[in-house]
C-alpha angles and dihedrals in degrees: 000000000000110000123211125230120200111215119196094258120247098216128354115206113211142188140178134235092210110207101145117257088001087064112150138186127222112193130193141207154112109274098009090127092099143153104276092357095119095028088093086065092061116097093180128040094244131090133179113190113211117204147121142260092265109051095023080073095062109020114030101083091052089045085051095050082051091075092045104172095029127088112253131195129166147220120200120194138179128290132249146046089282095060087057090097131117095248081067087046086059096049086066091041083056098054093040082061103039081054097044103228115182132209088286097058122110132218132215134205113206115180137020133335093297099056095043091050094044087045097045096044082050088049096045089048110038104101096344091307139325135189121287135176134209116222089164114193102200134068091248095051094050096048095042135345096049082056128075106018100271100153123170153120133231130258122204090245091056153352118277089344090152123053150088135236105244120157135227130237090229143344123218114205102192098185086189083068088064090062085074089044122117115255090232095051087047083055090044093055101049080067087078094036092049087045099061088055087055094049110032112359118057089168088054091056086058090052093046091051087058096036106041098104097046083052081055099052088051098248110185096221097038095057087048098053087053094038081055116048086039085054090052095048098044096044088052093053087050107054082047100059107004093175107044109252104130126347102023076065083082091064103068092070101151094006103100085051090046103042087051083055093045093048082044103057081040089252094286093105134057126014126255100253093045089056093046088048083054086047098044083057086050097050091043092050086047095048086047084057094041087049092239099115120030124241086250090052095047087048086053091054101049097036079064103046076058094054091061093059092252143146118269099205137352134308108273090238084075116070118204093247086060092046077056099049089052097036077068094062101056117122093233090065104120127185087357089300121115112231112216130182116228131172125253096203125313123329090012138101138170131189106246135199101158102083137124110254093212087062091051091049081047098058098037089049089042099047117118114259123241155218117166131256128269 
């Protein structure tokens, strides 16, 4: 088992999700993850960690020592996106209630997308909403979902169908957490970094493209340097448009295409990030046919997504008329049409509902098949 030390920190990068009066920070840095160092973002006296069997071994009793003064309990549940379902919602429920916590109690996500999702639906909904906090544990989680108050679960029909924004107080991005993370999660989660160049950053896309080999050995600096920007970039989109009615839309590049392959493989394959790498090469192909990238920018993109180490189109399992069948499904259809979101240039995305839908069979029969990476 690998321990975790907790270093006083060198430097912590912070920035701000700016909503008013739900203001939050989310601060970043290697060894934050310290004794007390959470416990002033607790309004009650009461916390309840959430995490799984696989984080809560190496990070739950540093996570514990973080709420020093309070009284601190945990709930560990299973891993994986499966297990994002609301009969596992209703396994927290069912601890909140057996303890008796009451509308000043905290909780805690401790761990990936899933946990913080399952932990912040259970926060917004337990008697009518408490206080949670986000202490995410992968790469993804600390460049998107553990950021803007999206919480859920899945539903078999469709991918986080039920769920509710609710914010955080704080959210505590530890980049010394990332050295016990899975290569293939660390991949997974450069799908959401490389997707805020695309949509927002062209500049970005010019620093990841120096910098992609030094993200994938882990350097410190460099992952900071990327948490960060995406953070900046996320939390002012977020503070724009908190509920999704306009320009959050952009943030779903590759999502549509990646939600339709983790509903098809019944979300037991690939990870989320890894779906959404495989999207983001489908929605740049499909902007190249529509002109609004050109054949040297889509080239750019997927010669990135390479780079990563990620998958360039879906699992072969999954035909392109199936990709369809689930893409209808999506809950950003409106009106029938599905809404994609498609790159105009570099750095630049708009949501689109005015494309041929022979260009888009073209492009999910056409994309290129495949198997991950080693």
């Amino acid at each position: 088992m690998t321990i975790y030390h907790p270093a006083v920190p060198m430097r912590m990068r912070q920035v701000s999700v700016e909503l008013g009066e739900r203001s939050y920070p989310i601060l970043i840095g290697d060894g934050l993850l310290q004794p007390g160092c959470l416990s002033a973002h607790v309004a009650g006296e009461r916390v309840l960690i959430v995490s799984n069997d696989r984080v809560a071994p190496l990070y739950l009793e540093p996570a514990r020592a973080a709420f020093a003064g309070k009284g601190v309990d945990h709930l560990l549940l299973p891993d994986g996106e499966r297990y994002k379902t609301l009969a596992t919602l209703g396994v927290i429920y069912d601890a909140l209630m057996a303890g008796r916590y009451d509308r000043d109690t905290t909780l805690v996500a401790l761990g990936g997308g899933v946990i913080g999702d399952l932990t912040g639906f259970a926060a917004a909904t337990y008697q009518r909403g408490i206080d949670f906090i986000q202490i995410p544990t992968t790469l993804l989680a600390q460049v998107d979902s553990s950021i803007g108050g999206k919480t859920g679960v899945n539903h078999p029909g469709g991918k986080n169908m039920i769920g509710a924004f609710h914010q955080p107080r704080c959210v505590l991005a530890d980049t010394r957490t990332l050295t016990t993370l899975p290569e293939r999660e660390l991949r997974a989660g450069l799908a959401e970094v490389i997707k805020y160049g695309l949509i927002a950053d062209r500049e970005f896309i010019g620093w990841l493209e120096a910098n992609m080999a030094a993200l994938r050995a882990r350097s410190a600096a460099a992952l900071e340097v990327a948490i960060e920007r995406c953070c900046r970039l996320k939390a002012r989109i977020v503070a724009a448009d908190e509920r999704e009615r306009g320009l959050r839309a952009l943030l779903n590049l590759g999502h549509t295409f990646g939600h339709a392959i983790e509903a098809g493989q019944g979300y037991r394959g690939w990870l989320h990030g890894e779906a959404v790498a495989a999207g983001m090469a489908m929605a740049a192909r499909l902007s190249a046919r529509l002109g609004r990238v050109t054949a040297v920018e889509r080239d750019r993109v997927l010669a990135l997504i390479d780079a990563a180490g990620l998958p360039l189109g879906p699992p072969a399992e999954l035909p392109g008329r199936e990709l369809r069948t689930h893409m209808a499904s999506d809950k950003k259809v409106a009106r029938g049409r599905v809404r994609l979101i498609l790159l105009r240039g570099l750095g630049h995305a708009e949501v689109v509902e005015d494309y041929p839908e022979d260009c888009l069979a073209e492009v999910l029969c056409d994309a290129a098949v495949a198997a991950l990476p080693a």
